[in-house]
VEXLUMDREN-517969 format. One record per residue: x, y, z of N, C-alpha, C, CB in turn. Coordinates in steps of 0.02 Angstrom, whole numbers, plus 32768, in hexadecimal, padded with zeros to 4 digits. Atoms other than C-alpha are relative to their C-alpha. Glycine has a CB too. Layout:
<site n_east="X" n_north="Y" n_up="Z" ca_east="X" ca_north="Y" ca_up="Z" c_east="X" c_north="Y" c_up="Z" cb_east="X" cb_north="Y" cb_up="Z"/>
...
! end
This chain:
<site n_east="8047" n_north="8007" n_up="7FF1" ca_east="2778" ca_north="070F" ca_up="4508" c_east="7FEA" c_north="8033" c_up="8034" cb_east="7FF1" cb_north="7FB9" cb_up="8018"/>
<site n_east="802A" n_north="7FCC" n_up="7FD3" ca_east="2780" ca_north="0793" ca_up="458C" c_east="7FF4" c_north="8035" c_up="7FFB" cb_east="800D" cb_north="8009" cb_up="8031"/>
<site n_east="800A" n_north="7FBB" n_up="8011" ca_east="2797" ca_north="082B" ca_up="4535" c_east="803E" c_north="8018" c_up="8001" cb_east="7FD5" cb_north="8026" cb_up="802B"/>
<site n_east="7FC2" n_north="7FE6" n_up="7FF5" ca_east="2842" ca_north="0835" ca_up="4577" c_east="803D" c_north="8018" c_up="7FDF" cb_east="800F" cb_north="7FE0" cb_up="8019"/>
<site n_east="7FC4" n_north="8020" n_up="804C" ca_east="28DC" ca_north="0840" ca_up="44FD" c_east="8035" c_north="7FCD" c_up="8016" cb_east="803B" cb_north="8048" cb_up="7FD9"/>
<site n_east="7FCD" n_north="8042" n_up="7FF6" ca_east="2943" ca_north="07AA" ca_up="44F7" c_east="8042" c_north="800D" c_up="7FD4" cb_east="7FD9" cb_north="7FB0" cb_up="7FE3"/>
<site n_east="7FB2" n_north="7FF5" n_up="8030" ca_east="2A03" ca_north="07B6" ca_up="44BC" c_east="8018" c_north="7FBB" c_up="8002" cb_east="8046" cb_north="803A" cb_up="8026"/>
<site n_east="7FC6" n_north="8046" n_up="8011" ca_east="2A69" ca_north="0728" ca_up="4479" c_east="8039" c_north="800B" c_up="7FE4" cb_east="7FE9" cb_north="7FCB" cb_up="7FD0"/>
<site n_east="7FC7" n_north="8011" n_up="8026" ca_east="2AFD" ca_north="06FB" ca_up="4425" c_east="7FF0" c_north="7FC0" c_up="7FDD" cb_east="803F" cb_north="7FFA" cb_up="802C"/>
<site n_east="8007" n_north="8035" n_up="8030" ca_east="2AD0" ca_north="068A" ca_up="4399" c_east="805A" c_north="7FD4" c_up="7FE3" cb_east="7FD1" cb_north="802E" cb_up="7FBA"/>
<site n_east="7FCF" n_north="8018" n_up="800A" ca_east="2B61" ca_north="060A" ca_up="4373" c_east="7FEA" c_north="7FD4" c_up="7FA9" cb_east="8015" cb_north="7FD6" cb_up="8048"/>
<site n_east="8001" n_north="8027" n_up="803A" ca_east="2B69" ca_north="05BA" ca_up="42B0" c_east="803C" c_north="7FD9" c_up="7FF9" cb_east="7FF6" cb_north="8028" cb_up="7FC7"/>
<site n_east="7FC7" n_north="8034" n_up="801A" ca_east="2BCE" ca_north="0527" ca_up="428F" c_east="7FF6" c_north="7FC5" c_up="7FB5" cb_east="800A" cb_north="7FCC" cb_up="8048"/>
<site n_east="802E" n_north="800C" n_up="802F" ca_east="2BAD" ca_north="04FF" ca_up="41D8" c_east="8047" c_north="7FE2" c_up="7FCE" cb_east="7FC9" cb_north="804C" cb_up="7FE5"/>
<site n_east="7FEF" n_north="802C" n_up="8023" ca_east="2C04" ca_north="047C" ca_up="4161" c_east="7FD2" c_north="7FF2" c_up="7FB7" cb_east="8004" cb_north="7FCC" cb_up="802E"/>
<site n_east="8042" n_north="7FE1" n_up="8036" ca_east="2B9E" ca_north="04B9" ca_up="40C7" c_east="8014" c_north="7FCD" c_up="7FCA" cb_east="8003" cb_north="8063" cb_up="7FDE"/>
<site n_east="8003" n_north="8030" n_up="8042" ca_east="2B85" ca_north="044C" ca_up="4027" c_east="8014" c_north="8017" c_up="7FAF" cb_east="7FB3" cb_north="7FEB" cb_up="7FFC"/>
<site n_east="7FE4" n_north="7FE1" n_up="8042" ca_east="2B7E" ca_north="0496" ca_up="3F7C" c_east="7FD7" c_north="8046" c_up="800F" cb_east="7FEB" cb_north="7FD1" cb_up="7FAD"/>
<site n_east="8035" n_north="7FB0" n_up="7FFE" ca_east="2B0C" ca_north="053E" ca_up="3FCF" c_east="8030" c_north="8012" c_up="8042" cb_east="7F89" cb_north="7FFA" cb_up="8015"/>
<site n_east="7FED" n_north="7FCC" n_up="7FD1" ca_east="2B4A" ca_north="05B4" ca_up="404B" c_east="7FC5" c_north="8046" c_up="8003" cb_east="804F" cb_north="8019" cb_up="7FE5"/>
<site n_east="8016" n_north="7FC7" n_up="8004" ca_east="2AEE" ca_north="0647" ca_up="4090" c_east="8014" c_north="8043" c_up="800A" cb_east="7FDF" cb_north="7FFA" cb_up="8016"/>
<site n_east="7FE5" n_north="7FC0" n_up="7FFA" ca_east="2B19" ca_north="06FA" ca_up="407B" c_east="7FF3" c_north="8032" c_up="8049" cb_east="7FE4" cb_north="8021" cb_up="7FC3"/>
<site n_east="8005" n_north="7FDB" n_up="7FB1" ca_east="2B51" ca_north="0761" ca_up="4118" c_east="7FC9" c_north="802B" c_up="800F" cb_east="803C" cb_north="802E" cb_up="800F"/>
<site n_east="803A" n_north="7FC5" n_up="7FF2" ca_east="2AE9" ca_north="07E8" ca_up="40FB" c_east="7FAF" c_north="7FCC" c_up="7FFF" cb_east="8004" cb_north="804C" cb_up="7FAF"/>
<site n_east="8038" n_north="8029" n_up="7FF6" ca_east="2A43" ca_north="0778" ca_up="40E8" c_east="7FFE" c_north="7FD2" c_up="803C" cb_east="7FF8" cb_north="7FDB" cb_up="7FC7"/>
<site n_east="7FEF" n_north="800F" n_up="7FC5" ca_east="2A74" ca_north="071D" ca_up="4181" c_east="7FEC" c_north="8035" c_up="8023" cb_east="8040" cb_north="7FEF" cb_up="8008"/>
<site n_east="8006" n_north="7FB3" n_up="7FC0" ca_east="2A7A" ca_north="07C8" ca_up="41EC" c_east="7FB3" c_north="8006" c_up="7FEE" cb_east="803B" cb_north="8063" cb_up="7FEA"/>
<site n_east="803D" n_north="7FE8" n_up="8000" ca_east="29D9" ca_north="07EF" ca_up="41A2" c_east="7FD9" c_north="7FCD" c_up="801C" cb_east="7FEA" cb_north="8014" cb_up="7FC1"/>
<site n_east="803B" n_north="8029" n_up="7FEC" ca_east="2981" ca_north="0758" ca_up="41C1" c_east="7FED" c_north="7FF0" c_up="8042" cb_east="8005" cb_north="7FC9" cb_up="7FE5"/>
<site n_east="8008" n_north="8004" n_up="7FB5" ca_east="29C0" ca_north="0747" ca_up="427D" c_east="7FEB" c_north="804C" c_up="801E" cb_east="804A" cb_north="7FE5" cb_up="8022"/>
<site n_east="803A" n_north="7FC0" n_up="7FDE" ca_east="2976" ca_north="07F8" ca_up="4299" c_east="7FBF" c_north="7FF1" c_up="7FF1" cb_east="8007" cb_north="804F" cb_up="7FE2"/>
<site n_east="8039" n_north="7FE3" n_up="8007" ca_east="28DF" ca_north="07D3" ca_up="425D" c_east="7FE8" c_north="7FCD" c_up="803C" cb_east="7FDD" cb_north="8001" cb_up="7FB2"/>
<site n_east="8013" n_north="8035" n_up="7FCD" ca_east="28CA" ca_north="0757" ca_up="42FD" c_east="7FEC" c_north="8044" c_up="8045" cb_east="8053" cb_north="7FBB" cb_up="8013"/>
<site n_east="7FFE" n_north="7FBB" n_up="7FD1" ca_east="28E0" ca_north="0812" ca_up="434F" c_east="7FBB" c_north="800B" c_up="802D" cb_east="8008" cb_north="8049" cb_up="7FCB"/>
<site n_east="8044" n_north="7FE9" n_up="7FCB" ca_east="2829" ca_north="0837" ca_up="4388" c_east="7FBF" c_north="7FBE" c_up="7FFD" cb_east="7FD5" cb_north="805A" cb_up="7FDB"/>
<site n_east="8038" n_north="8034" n_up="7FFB" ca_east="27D2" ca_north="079C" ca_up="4382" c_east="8015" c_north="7FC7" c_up="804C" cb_east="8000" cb_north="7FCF" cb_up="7FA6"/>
<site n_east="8017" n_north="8010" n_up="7FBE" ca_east="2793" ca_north="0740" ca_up="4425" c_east="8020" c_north="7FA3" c_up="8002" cb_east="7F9A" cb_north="8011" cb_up="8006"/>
<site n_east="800D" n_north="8046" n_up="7FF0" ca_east="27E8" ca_north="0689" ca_up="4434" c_east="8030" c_north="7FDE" c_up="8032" cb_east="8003" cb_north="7FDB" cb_up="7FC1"/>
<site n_east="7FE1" n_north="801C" n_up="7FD5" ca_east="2837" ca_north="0618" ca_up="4495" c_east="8049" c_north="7FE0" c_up="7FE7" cb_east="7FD2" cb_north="7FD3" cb_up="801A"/>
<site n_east="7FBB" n_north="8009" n_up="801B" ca_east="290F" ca_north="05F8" ca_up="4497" c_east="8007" c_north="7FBD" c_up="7FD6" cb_east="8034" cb_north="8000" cb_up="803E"/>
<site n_east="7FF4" n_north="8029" n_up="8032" ca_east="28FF" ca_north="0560" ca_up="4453" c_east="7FF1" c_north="7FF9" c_up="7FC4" cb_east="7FF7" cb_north="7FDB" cb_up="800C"/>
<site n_east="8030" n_north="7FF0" n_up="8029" ca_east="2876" ca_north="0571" ca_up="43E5" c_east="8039" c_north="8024" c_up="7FBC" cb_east="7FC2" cb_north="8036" cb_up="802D"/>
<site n_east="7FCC" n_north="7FBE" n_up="802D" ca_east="28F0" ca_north="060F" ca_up="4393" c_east="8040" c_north="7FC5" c_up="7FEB" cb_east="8029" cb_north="805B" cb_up="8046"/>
<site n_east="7FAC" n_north="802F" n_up="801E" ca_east="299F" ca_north="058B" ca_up="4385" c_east="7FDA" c_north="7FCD" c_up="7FCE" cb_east="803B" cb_north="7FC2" cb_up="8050"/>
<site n_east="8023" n_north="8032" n_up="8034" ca_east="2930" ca_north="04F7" ca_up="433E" c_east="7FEF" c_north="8020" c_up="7FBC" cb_east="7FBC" cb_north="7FE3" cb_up="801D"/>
<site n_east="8019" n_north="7FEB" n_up="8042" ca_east="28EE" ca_north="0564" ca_up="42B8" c_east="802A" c_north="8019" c_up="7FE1" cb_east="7FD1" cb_north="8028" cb_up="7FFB"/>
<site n_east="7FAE" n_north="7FE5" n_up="802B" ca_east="299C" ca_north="05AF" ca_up="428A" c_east="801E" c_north="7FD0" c_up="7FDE" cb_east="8041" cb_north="8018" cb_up="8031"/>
<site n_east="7FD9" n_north="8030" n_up="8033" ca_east="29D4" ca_north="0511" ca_up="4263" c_east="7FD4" c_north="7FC9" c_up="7FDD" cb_east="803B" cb_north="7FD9" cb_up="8026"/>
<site n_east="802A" n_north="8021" n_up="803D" ca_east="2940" ca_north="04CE" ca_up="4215" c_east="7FEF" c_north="8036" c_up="7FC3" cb_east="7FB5" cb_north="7FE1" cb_up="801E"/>
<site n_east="8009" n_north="7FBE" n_up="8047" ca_east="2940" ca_north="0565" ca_up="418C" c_east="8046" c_north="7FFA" c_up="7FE4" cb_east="7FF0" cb_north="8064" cb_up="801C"/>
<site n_east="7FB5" n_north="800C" n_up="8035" ca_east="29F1" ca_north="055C" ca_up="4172" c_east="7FF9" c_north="7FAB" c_up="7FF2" cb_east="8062" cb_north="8016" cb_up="8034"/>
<site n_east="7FFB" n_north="8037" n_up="8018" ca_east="29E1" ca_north="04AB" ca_up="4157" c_east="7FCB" c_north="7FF5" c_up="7FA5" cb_east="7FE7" cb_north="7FD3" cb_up="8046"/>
<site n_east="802A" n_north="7FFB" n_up="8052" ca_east="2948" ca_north="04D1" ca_up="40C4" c_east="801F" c_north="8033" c_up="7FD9" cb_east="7FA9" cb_north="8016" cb_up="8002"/>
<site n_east="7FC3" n_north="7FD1" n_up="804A" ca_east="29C2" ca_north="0558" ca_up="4077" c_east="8035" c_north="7FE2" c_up="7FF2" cb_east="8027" cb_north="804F" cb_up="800F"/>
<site n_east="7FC3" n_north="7FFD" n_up="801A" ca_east="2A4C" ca_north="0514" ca_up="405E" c_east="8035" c_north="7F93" c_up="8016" cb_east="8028" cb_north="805C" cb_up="8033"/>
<site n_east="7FFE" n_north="804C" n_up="7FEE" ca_east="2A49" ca_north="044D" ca_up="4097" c_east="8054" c_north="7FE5" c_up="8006" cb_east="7FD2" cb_north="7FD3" cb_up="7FBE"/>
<site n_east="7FB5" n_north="8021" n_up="8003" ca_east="2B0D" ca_north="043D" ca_up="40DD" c_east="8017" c_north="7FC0" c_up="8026" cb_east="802F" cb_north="8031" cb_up="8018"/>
<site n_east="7FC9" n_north="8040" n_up="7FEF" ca_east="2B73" ca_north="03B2" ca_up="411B" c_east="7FF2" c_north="7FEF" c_up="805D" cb_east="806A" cb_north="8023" cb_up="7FED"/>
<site n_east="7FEC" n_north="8003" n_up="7FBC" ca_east="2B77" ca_north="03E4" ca_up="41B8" c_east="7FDE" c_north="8044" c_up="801C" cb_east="8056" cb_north="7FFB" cb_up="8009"/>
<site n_east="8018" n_north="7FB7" n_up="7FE0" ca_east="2B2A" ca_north="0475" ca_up="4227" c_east="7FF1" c_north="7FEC" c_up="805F" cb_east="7FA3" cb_north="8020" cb_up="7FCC"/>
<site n_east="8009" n_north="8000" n_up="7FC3" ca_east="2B20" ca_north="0498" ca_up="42E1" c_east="7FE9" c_north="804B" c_up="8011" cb_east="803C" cb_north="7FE6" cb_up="8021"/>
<site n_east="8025" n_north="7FCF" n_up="7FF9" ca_east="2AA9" ca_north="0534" ca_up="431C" c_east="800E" c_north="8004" c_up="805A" cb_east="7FAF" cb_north="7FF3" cb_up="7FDD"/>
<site n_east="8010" n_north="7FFD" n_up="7FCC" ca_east="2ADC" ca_north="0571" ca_up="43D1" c_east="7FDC" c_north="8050" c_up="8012" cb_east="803A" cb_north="7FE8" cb_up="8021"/>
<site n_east="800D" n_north="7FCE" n_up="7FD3" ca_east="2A6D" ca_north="05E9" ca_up="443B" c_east="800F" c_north="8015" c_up="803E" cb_east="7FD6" cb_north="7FFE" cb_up="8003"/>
<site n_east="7FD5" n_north="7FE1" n_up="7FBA" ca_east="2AC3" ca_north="0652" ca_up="44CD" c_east="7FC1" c_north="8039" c_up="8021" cb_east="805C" cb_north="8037" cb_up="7FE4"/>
<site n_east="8037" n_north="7FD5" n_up="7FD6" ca_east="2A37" ca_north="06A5" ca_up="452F" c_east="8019" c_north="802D" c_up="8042" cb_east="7FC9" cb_north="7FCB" cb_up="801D"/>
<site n_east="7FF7" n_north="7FD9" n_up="7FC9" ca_east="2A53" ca_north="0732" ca_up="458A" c_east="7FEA" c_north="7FEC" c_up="803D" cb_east="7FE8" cb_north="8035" cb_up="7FF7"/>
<site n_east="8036" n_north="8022" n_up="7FCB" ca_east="2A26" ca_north="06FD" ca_up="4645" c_east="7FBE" c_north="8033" c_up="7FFC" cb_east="8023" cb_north="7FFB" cb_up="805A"/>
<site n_east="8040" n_north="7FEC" n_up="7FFB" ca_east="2977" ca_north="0720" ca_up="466C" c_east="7FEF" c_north="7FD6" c_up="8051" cb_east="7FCF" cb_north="7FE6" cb_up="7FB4"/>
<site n_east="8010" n_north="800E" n_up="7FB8" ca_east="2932" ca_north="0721" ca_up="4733" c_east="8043" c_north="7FC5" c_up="8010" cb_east="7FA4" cb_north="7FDC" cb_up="8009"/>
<site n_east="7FC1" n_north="802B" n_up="7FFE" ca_east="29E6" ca_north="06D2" ca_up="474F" c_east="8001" c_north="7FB2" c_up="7FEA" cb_east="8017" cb_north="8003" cb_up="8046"/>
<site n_east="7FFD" n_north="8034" n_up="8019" ca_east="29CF" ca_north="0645" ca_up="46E9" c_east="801F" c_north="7FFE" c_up="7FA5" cb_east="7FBA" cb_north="7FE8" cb_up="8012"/>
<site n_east="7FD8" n_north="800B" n_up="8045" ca_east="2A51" ca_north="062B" ca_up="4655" c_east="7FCF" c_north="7FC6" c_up="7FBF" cb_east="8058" cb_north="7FD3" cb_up="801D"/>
<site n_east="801E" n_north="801D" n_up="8032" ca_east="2A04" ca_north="05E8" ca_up="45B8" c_east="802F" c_north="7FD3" c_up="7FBC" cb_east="7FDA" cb_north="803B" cb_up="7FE8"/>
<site n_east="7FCD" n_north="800B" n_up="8050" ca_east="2A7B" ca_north="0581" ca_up="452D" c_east="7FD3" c_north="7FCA" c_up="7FE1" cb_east="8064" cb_north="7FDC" cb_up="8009"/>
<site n_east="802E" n_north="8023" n_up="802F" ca_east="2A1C" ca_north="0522" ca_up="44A2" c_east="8033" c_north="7FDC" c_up="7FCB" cb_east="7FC8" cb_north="8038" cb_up="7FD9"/>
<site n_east="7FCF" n_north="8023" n_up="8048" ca_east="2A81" ca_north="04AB" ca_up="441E" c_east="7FDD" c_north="7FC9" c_up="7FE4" cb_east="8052" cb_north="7FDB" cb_up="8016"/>
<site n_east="8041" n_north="805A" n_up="8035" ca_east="2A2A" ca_north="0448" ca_up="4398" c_east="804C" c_north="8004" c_up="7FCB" cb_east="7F79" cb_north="8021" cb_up="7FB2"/>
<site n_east="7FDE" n_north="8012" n_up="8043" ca_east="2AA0" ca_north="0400" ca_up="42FF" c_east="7FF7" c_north="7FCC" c_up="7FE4" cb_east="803B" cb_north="8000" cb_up="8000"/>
<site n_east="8010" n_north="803C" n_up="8045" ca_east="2A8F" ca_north="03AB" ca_up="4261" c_east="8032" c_north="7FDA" c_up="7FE2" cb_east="7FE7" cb_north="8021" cb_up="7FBF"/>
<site n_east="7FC8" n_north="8011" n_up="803C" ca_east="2AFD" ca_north="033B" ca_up="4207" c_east="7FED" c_north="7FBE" c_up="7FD8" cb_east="8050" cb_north="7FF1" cb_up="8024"/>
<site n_east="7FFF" n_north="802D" n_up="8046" ca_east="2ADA" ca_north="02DD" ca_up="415A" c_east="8016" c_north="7FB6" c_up="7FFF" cb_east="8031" cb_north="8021" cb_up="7FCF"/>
<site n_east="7FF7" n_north="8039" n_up="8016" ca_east="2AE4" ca_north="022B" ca_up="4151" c_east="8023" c_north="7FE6" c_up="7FD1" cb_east="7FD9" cb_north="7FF1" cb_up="7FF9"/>
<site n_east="7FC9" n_north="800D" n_up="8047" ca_east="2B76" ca_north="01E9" ca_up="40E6" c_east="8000" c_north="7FC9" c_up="7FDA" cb_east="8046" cb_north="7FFE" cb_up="800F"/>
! end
């Protein structure tokens, strides 16, 4: 939101169903988060609410690793898991 650039380390922990998504479409899709303005959580929540409408697995866990920013560390973890 400030203009700044933000770095992460995105973490996937995925227990996929009968879909999987392809590496290369992955890479592309987490660049395209590249120049747009939002907030760390905002960015993890929506990673694993998209992989959840592509490919609806078992199991998934989405972590965000935020570069610090004004010395304040950032980590974000949302996960899903399917009702049996």
């Amino acid at each position: 939101m400030t203009g700044q650039p933000d770095f992460a380390t995105i973490k996937i922990h995925c227990i996929p169903d009968k879909l999987c998504v392809e590496l290369k479409s992955l890479e592309l899709y987490l660049w395209s988060y590249r120049d747009e303005g939002v907030f760390h959580e905002d960015v993890t929540n929506r990673i694993l609410d998209d992989l959840m409408k592509a490919i609806d697995p078992k199991f998934i866990e989405v972590t965000g690793d935020y570069y610090v920013r004004s010395g304040i560390r950032t980590v974000v973890n949302t996960k899903y898991e399917k009702s049996k």
